[in-house]
C-alpha positions as CSV (number, residue, x, y, z in Angstrom):
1,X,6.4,-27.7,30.0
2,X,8.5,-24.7,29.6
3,X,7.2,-22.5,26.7
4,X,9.0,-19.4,25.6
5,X,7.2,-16.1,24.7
6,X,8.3,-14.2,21.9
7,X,9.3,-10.7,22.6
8,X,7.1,-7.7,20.5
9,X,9.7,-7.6,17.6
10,X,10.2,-11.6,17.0
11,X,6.3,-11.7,17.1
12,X,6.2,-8.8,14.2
13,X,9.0,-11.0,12.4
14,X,7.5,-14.5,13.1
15,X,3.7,-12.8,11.6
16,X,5.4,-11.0,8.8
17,X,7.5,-14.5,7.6
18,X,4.1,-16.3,7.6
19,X,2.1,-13.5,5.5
20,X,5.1,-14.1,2.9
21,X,5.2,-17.7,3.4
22,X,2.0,-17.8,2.1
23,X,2.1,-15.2,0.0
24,X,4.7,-17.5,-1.6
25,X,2.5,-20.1,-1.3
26,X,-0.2,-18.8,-3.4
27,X,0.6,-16.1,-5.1
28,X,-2.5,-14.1,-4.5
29,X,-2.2,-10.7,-3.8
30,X,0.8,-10.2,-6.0
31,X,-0.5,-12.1,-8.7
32,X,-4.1,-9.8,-8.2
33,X,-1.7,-6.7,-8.0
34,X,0.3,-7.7,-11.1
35,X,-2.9,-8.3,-13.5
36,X,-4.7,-5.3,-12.5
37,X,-1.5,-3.2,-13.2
38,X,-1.6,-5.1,-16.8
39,X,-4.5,-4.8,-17.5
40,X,-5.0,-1.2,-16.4
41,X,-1.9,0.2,-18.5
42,X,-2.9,-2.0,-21.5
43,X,-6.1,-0.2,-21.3
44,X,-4.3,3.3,-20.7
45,X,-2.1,2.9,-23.4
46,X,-4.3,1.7,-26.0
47,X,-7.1,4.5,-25.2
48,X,-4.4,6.9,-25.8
49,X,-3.0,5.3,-29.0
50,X,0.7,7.0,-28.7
51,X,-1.0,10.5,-28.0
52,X,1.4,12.8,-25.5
53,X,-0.1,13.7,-22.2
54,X,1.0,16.7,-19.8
55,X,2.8,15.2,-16.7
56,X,0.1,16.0,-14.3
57,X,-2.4,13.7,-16.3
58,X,0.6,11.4,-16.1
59,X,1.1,11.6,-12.3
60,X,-2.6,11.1,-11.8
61,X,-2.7,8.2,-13.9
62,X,0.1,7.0,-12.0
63,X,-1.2,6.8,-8.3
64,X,-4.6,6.0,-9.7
65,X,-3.2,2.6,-10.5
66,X,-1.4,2.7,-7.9
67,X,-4.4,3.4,-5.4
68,X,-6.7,0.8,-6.7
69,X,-3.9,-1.6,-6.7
70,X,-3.3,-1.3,-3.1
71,X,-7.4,-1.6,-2.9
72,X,-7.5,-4.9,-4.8
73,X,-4.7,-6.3,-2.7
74,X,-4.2,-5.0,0.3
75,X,-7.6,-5.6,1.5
76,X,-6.6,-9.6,2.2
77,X,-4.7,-8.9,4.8
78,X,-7.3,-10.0,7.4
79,X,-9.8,-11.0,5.4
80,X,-8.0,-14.0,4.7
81,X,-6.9,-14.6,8.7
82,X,-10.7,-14.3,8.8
83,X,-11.8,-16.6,6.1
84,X,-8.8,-18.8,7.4
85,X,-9.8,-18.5,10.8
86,X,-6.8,-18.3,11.8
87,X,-7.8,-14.6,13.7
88,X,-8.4,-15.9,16.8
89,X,-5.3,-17.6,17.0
90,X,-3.4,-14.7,16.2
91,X,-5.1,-13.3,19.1
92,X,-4.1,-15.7,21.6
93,X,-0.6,-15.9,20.6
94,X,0.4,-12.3,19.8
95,X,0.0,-8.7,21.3
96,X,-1.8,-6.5,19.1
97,X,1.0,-4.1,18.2
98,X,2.9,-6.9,17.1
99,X,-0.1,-8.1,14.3
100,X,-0.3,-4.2,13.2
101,X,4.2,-4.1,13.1
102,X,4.0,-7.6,11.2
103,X,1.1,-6.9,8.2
104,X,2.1,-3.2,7.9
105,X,5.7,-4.4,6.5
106,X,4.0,-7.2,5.0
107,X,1.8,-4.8,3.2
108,X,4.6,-1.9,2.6
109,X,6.9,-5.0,1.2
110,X,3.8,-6.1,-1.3
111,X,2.8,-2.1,-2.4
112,X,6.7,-1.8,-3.3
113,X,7.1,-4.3,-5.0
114,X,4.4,-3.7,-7.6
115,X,5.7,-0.3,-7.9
116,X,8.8,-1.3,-8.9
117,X,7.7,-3.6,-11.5
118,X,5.0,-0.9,-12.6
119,X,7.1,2.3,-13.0
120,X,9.2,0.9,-16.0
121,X,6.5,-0.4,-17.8
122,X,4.5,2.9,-16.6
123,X,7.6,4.4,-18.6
124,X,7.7,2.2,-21.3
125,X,3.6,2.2,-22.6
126,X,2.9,5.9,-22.0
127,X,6.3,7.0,-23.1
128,X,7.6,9.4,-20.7
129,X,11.3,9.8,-20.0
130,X,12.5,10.8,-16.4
131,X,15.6,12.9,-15.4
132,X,15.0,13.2,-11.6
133,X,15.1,9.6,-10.5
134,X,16.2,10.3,-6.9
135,X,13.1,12.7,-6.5
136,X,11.0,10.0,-7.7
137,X,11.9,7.0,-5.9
138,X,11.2,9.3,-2.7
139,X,8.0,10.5,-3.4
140,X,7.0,6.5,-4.4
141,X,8.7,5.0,-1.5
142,X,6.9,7.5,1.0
143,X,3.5,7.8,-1.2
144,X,3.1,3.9,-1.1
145,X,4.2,3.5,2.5
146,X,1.2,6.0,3.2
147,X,-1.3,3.9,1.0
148,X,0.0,0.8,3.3
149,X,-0.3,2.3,6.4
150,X,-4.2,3.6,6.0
151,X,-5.0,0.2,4.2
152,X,-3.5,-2.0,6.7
153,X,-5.9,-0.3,9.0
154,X,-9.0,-0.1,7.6
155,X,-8.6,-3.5,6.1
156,X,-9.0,-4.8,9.8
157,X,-12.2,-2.3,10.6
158,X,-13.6,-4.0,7.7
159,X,-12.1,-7.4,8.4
160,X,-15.5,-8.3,10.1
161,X,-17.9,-6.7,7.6
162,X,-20.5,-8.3,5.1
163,X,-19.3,-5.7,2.4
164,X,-15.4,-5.6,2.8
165,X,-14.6,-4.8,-0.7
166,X,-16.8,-1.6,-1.5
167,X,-16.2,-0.7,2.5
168,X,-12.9,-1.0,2.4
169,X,-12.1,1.5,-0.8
170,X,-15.0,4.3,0.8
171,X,-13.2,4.2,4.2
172,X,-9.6,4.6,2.5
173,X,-9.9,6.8,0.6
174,X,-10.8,9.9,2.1
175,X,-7.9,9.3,4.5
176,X,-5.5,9.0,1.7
177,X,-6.8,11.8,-0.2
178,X,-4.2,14.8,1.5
179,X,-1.1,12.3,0.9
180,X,-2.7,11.3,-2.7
181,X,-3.1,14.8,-3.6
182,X,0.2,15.7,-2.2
183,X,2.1,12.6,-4.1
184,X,0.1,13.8,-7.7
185,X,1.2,17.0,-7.5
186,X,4.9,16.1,-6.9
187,X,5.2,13.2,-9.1
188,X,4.0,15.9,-11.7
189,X,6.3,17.8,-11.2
190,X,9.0,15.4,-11.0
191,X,7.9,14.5,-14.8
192,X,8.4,18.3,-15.9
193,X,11.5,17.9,-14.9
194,X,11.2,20.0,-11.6
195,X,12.5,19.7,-8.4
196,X,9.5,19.6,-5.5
197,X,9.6,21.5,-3.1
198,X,10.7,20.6,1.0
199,X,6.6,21.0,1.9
200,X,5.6,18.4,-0.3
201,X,8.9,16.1,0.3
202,X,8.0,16.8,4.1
203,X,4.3,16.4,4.2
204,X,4.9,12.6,2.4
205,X,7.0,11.9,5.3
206,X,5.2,13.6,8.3
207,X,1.8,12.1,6.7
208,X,3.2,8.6,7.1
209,X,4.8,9.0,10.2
210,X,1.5,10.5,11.8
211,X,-1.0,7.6,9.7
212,X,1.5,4.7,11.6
213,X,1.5,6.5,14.8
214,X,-2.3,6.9,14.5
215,X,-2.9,3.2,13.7
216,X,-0.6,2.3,16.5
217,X,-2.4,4.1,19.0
218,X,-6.3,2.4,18.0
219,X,-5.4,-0.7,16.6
220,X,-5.3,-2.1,20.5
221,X,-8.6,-0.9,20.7
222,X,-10.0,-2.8,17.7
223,X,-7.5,-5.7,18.4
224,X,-9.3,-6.7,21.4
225,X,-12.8,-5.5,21.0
């Protein structure tokens, strides 16, 4: 029987369409996303009780919930191929590039999504106004992709582990930390109303584009180890 292989790109598209398939499915991740961004700025916003804060306690605020989002979420990516057992098939039936290409959009498509629905209400509970939208939107896009990138990663090193949650967060976060400090200090700025400069716009960027090439380059390793 003639069976025909999928090329590197339709087996990215074919993984990434079954993540959001059952994503659809069951809701999980977005659903644990959604609640913790709740629940989070309910508790922000009540501890605060109307009080103004400076936009770089704003900022921080921001990709704090934004961080331990991704860490609540993003960490299913292979745990649940795992707990599914559905690893080994992936495995058999796709190169390893093509699992990294398919969960990293998967994941990037997730982490924006919660952004957007978090940034007006982000807006709305602590009462900021912004003025440079454009800036902002680019320093969230390329923040979160960042986040995405390093947790797609480390969520498979710790795929495999007895303690994936607590693992997952002390692995991540050190990587993340030059792109988180660099997104804080920007976002910041963007709420005072002040243009960053090109070193932060192009660190966000370069970070990303060296985290992805990065992951591409072990993830074979750990793929078939």
């Amino acid at each position: 029987m003639h069976t025909k292989k999928l090329t590197w790109p339709n087996s990215a598209w074919a993984i990434l369409y079954k993540d959001l398939l059952c994503e659809f499915r069951t809701r999980y991740a977005l659903g644990t996303l959604t609640m913790f961004t709740l629940v989070t700025l309910s508790g922000i916003s009540m501890t605060l009780a109307g009080a103004a804060i400076s936009s770089s306690i704003a900022a921080m605020l921001l990709w704090i919930i934004l961080f331990f989002c991704a860490m609540a979420g993003l960490a299913r990516t292979f745990v649940y191929e795992q707990e599914a057992g559905t690893l080994f098939t992936l495995r058999l039936y796709a190169n390893g590039q093509a699992v990294l290409a398919g969960k990293l959009l998967f994941n990037i498509l997730l982490l924006q999504l919660v952004t957007a629905l978090l940034i007006p209400l982000f807006l709305i509970f602590l009462n900021i106004e912004v003025h440079l939208w454009s800036q902002l939107v680019y320093v969230l896009f390329f923040g979160t992709v960042g986040v995405a990138a390093v947790a797609t990663l480390t969520a498979f090193m710790v795929s495999c582990t007895n303690a994936k949650g607590s693992l997952f967060t002390v692995i991540t976060f050190p990587l993340l930390l030059p792109q988180f400090l660099t997104a804080i200090a920007a976002t910041g700025q963007i709420l005072a109303d002040t243009i960053p400069g090109w070193n932060e716009c192009f660190f966000l960027a370069g970070y990303d584009a060296t985290v992805i090439a990065a992951a591409s380059l072990l993830f074979d390793y750990l793929w078939y180890d």
